[in-house]
C-alpha positions in Angstrom: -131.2 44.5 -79.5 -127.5 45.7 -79.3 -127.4 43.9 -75.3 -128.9 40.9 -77.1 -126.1 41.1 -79.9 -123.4 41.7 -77.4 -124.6 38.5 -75.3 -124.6 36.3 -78.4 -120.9 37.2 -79.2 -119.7 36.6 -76.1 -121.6 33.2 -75.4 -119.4 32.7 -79.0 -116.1 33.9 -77.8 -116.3 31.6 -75.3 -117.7 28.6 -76.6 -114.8 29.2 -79.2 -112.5 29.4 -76.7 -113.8 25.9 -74.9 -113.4 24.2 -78.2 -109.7 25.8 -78.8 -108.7 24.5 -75.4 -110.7 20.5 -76.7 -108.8 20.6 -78.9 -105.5 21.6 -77.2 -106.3 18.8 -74.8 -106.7 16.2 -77.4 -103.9 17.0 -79.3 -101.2 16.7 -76.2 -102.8 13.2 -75.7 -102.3 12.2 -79.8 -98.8 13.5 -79.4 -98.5 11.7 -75.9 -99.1 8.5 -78.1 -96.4 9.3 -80.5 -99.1 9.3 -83.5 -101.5 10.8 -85.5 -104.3 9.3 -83.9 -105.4 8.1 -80.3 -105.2 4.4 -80.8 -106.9 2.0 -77.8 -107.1 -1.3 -78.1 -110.7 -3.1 -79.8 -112.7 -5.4 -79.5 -115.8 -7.7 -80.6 -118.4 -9.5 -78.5 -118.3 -13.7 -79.3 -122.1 -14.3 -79.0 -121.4 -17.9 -79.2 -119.5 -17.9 -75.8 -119.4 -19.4 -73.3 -121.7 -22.7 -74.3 -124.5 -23.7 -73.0 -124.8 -25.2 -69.3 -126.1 -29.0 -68.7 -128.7 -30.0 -66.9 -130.9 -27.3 -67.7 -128.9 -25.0 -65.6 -129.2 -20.7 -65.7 -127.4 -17.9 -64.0 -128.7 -15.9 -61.0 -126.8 -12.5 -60.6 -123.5 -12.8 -61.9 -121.6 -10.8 -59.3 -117.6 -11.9 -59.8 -114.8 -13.0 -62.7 -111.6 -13.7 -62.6 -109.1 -15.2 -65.2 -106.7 -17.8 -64.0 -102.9 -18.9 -65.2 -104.6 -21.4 -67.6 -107.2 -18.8 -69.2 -109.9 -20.7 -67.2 -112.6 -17.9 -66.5 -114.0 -18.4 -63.1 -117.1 -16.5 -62.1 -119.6 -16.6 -59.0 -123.2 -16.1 -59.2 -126.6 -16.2 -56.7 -128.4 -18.6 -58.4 -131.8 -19.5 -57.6 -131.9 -16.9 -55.1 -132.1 -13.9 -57.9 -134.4 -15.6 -60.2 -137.2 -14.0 -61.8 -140.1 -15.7 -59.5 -141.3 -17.4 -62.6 -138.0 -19.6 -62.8 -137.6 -20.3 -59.1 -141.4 -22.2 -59.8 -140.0 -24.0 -62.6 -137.2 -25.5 -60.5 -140.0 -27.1 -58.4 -142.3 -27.9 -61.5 -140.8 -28.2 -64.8 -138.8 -31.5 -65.5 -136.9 -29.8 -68.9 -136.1 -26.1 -67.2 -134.8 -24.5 -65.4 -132.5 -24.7 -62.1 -130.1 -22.4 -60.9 -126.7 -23.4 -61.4 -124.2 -24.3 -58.3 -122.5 -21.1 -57.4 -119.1 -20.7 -58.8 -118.1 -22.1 -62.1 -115.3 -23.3 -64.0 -115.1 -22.4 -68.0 -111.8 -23.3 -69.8 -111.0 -21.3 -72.9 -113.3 -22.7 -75.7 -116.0 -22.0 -73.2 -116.7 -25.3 -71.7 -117.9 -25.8 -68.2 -114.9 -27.6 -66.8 -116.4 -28.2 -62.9 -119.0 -26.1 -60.8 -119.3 -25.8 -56.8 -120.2 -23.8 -53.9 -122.7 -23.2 -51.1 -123.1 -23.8 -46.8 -121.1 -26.5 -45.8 -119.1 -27.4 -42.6 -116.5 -25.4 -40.6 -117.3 -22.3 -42.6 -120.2 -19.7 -43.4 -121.0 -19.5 -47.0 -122.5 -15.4 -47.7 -125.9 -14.8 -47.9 -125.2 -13.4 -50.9 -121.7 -14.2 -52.8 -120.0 -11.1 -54.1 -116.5 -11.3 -55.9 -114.5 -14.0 -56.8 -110.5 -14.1 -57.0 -107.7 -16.7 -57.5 -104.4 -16.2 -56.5 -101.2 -17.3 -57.3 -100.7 -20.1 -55.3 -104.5 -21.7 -57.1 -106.5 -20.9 -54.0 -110.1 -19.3 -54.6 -111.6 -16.5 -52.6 -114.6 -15.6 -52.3 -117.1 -11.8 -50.6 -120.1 -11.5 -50.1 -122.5 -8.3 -49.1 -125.5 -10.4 -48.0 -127.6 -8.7 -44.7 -129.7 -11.4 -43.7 -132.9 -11.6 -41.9 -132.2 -8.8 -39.3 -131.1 -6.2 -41.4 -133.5 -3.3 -42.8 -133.6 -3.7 -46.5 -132.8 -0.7 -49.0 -132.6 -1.1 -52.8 -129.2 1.6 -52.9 -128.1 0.1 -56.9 -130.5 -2.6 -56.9 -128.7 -4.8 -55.0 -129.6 -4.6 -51.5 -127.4 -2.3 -50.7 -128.7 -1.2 -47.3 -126.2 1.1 -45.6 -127.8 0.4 -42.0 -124.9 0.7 -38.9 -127.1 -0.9 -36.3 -126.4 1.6 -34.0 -128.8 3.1 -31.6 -128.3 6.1 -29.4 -128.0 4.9 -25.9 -127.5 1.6 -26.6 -124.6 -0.9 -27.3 -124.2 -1.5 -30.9 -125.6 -5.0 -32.5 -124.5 -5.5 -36.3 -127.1 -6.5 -38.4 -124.9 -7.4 -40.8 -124.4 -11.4 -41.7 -121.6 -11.0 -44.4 -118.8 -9.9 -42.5 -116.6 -12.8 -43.5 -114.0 -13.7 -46.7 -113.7 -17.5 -47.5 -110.6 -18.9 -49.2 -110.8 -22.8 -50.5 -109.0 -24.8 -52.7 -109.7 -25.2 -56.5 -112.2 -28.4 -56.2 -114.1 -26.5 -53.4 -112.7 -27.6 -50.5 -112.6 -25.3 -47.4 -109.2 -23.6 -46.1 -110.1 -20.2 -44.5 -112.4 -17.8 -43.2 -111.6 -14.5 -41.8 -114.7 -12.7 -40.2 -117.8 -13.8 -38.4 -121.5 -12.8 -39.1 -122.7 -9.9 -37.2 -119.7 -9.4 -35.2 -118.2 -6.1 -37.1 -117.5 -3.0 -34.7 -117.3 -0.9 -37.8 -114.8 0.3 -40.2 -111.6 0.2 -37.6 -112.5 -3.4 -36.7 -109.6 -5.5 -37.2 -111.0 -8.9 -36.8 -114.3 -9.0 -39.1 -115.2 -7.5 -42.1 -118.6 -5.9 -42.8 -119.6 -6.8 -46.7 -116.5 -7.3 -48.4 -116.6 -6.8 -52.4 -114.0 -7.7 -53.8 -110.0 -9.4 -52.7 -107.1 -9.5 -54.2 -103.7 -11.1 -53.3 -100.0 -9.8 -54.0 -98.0 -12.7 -55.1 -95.0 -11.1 -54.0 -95.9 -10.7 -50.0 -98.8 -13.1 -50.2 -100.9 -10.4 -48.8 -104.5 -10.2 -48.7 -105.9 -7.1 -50.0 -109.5 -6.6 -49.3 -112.5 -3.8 -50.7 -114.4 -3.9 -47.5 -116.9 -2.3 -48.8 -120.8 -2.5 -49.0 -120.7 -2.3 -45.3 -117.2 -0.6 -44.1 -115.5 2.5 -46.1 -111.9 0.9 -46.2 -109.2 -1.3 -47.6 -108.3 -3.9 -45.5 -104.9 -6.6 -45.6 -104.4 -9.5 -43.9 -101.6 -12.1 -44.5 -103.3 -14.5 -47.2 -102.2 -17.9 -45.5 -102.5 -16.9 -41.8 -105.3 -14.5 -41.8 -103.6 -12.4 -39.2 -104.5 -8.3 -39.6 -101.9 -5.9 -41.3 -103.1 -2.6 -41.7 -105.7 -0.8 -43.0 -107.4 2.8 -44.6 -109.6 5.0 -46.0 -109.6 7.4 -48.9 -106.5 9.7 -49.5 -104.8 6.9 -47.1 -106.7 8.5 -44.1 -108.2 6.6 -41.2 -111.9 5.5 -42.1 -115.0 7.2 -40.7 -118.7 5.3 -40.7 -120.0 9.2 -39.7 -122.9 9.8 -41.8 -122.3 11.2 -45.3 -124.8 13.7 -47.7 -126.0 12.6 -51.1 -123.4 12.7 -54.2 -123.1 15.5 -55.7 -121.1 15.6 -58.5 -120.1 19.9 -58.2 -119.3 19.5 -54.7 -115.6 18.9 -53.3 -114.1 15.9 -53.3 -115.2 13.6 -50.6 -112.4 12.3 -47.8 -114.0 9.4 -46.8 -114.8 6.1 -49.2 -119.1 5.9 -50.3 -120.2 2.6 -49.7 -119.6 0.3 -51.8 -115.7 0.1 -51.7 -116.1 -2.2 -54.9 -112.8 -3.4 -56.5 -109.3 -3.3 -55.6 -106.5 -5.0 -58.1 -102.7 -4.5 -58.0 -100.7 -3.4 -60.8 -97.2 -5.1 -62.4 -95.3 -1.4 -60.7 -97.3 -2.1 -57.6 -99.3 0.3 -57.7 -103.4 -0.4 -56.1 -106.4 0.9 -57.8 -109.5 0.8 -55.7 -112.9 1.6 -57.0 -114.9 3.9 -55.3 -118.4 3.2 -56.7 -120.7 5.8 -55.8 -118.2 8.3 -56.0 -117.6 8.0 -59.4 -113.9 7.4 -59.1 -110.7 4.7 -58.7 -108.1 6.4 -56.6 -104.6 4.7 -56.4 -102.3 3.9 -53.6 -99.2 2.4 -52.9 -99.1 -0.9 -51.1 -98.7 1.0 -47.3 -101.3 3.2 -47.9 -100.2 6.1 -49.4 -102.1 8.1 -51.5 -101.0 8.3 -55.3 -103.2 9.9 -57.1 -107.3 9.6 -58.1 -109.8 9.9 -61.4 -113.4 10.6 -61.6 -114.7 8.9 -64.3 -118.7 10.5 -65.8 -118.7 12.4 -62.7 -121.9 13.3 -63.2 -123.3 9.7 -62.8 -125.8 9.3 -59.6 -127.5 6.2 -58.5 -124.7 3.2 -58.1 -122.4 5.1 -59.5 -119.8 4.3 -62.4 -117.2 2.8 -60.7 -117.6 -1.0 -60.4 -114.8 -3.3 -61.3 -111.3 -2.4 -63.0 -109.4 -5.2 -65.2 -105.3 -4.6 -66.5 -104.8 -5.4 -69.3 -101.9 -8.0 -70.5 -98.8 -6.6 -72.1 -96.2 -6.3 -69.7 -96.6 -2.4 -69.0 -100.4 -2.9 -67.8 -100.4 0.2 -70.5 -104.4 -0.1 -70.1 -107.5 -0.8 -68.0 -111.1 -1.4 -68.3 -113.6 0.1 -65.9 -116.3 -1.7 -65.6 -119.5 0.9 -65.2 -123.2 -0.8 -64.3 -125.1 2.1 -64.0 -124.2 3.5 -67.8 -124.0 -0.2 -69.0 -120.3 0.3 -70.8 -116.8 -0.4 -70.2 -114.2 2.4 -70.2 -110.9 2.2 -71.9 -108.3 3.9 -69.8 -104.7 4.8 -70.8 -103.6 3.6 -66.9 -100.6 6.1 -66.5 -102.4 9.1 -67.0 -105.6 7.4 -66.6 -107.5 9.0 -69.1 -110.2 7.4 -70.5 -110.1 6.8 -74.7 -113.2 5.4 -75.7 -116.0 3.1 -74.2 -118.1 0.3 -75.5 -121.4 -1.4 -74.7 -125.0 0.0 -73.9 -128.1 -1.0 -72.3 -129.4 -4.0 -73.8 -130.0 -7.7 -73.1 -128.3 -8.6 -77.0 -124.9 -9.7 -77.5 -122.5 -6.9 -76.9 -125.0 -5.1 -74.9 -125.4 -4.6 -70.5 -127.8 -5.0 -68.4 -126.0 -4.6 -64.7 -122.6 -5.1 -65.8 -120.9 -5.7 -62.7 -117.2 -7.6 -63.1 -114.3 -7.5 -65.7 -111.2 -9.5 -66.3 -108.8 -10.0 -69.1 -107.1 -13.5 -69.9 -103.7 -14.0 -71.4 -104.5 -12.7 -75.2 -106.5 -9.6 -74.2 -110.0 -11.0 -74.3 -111.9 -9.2 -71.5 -114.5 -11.0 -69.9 -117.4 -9.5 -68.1 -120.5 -10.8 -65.8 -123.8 -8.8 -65.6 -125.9 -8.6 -61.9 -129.7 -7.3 -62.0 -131.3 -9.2 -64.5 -128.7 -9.1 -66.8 -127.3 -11.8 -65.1 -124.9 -13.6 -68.0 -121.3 -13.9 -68.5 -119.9 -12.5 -71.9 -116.3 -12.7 -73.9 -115.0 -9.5 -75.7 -112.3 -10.4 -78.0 -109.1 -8.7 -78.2 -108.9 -7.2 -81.7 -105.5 -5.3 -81.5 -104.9 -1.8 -81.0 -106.8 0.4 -83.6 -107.7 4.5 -83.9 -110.7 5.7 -81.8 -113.2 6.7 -83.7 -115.8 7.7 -81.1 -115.8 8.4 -77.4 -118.9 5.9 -77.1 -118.9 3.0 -79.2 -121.8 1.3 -79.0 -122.2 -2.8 -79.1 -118.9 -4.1 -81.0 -120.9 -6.6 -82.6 -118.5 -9.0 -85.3 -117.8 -7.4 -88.4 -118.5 -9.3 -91.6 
């Protein structure tokens, strides 16, 4: 009885002791804010936005958002190729629904479609399956895409087809079965400038000429430098110059040289790992040029300068398996970038991150198909007033508006669906 007693007060002592240094830990980040209160900024789904599409039009997998100069919201999908099999028969045999809509689409701010385009065409090779969409600052559009097609093995790593096949066979040269090695760039209206990459021609993650399903791009107004989360396939970031296409430099995590050597399962207790997890998912450059690249499966974004070099990294619920909880990252608008907003599929919620010591405040959303609520959610991006946009894959596949609200005390780590208050 007196062993049992003694164990009891010391699981006490110490679980006292955990909660002393809690609170420590949340105090220095109130005081850190100058306040009484950790503030973050808030926000409330529009369920009324965007409107509805003509012609009897849905959304496939909604697998890229960006926000333009204008506040236009652009966003990619995969139409009729991730419909429910039920839909894709109504295309052939219903006259009043439904048909997948044309790929990328065009939304000004009150939420109308302003113009919608997309798919094969000639001189370039549209993905198998889209993934990612981008404008820069000169207007163009560019577009990923992590499609396999019809030689690849199929897995279902994150529910997306994620199949991390190399090809390679002992003994043998190597053939990539990879068709998505390729970015595109085109103008505004659609019409074809650019591709870097050919299908099923990558040598890997030290290839300098292809890609091997890219994610995600983004490009530095001030060099005009492509930057490129290369990605489902490769374990890299890649840059190329934006109007030439011609090969810069590249790296791995902590700024090393990539490896495609084989990796063990996740583990969330187990050291950090030196080489990027497939998929390398986002990448997005800062107003202090600074690079955040998502590392999806690895639970974390770790930052680099534009060379290379390794800043600095966050894990972010560490614990998370499956597809992990690092998908997309958006800035946010004031001129410090003083937040950003992870995007997390697997746990269906945004994270709210103070970005210079990249803690996380508070999160919204949860699993669900109502307003407010994820199912996949897969892409983020913020327009000029703070209004975060965000695009769901799986069958989630919808585009939502979160508006910006104004900065306001957290109340809970976990908020929940910010529906509108009365």
């Amino acid at each position: 009885m007196k062993k049992r007693n003694a164990l009891i007060g010391a699981v006490l002592v110490i679980g006292f002791g955990l909660l002393a240094v809690t609170d420590r830990v949340l105090q220095q980040r109130v005081e850190a804010q100058g306040g009484g209160t950790v503030r973050a900024p808030r926000f409330e789904v529009d369920p009324f936005w965007p409107k509805p599409l003509p012609n009897h039009w849905i959304l496939g997998s909604a697998i890229g958002v960006w926000v333009d100069e204008r506040d236009h919201v652009w966003i990619i999908h995969r139409s009729s190729a991730t419909l429910d099999n039920n839909e894709k028969a109504l295309e052939l045999t219903a006259a009043e629904c439904c048909a997948g809509a044309p790929p990328v689409l065009e939304f000004d701010p009150a939420g109308n479609l302003v113009q919608s385009w997309g798919g094969p065409g000639q001189g370039y090779e549209w993905p198998n399956s889209n993934h990612g969409i981008f404008l820069d600052h000169k207007g163009n559009v560019w577009i990923g895409g992590n499609g396999r097609g019809p030689q690849s093995a199929r897995g279902t790593v994150g529910g997306e087809d994620e199949t991390l096949d190399t090809g390679k066979k002992k003994g043998s040269a190597r053939v990539d079965p990879f068709a998505d090695n390729m970015v595109l760039k085109f103008t505004q209206e659609g019409k074809f400038l650019m591709q870097i990459g050919k299908p099923r021609q990558s040598k890997g993650s030290n290839d300098t000429e292809n890609l091997r399903l890219p994610a995600k791009t983004f490009v530095d107004a001030q060099t005009n430098e492509l930057y490129v989360a290369d990605g489902y396939g490769n374990h890299r970031v890649i840059v190329y110059d934006a109007e030439t296409g011609k090969y810069k430099r590249h790296w791995g995590a902590y700024g090393k040289v990539p490896s495609d050597d084989p990796m063990p399962a996740y583990s969330p207790t187990a050291p950090p790992d030196q080489q990027f997890r497939n998929p390398v998912h986002c990448v997005v450059m800062s107003v202090d040029r600074l690079l955040y690249v998502c590392d999806r499966q690895n639970d974390r974004v770790q930052v680099f300068k534009p060379d290379g070099t390794f800043v600095k990294e966050m894990y972010y619920a560490k614990e998370t398996l499956g597809s992990g909880s690092a998908w997309d990252l958006a800035l946010s608008k004031d001129p410090q970038q003083k937040y950003m907003y992870l995007a997390d599929g697997e746990n269906d919620r945004v994270h709210i991150i103070e970005r210079q010591s990249m803690e996380m405040l508070t999160t919204f959303g949860e699993g669900g198909r109502q307003p407010g609520m994820f199912y996949g959610v897969h892409s983020i991006a913020v327009d000029a007033k703070g209004n975060i946009y965000t695009t769901e894959t799986y069958r989630g596949q919808r585009l939502q508006k979160f508006t910006y609200k104004g900065l306001a005390p957290v109340a809970a780590k976990d908020q929940g669906t910010l529906w509108p208050k009365k």
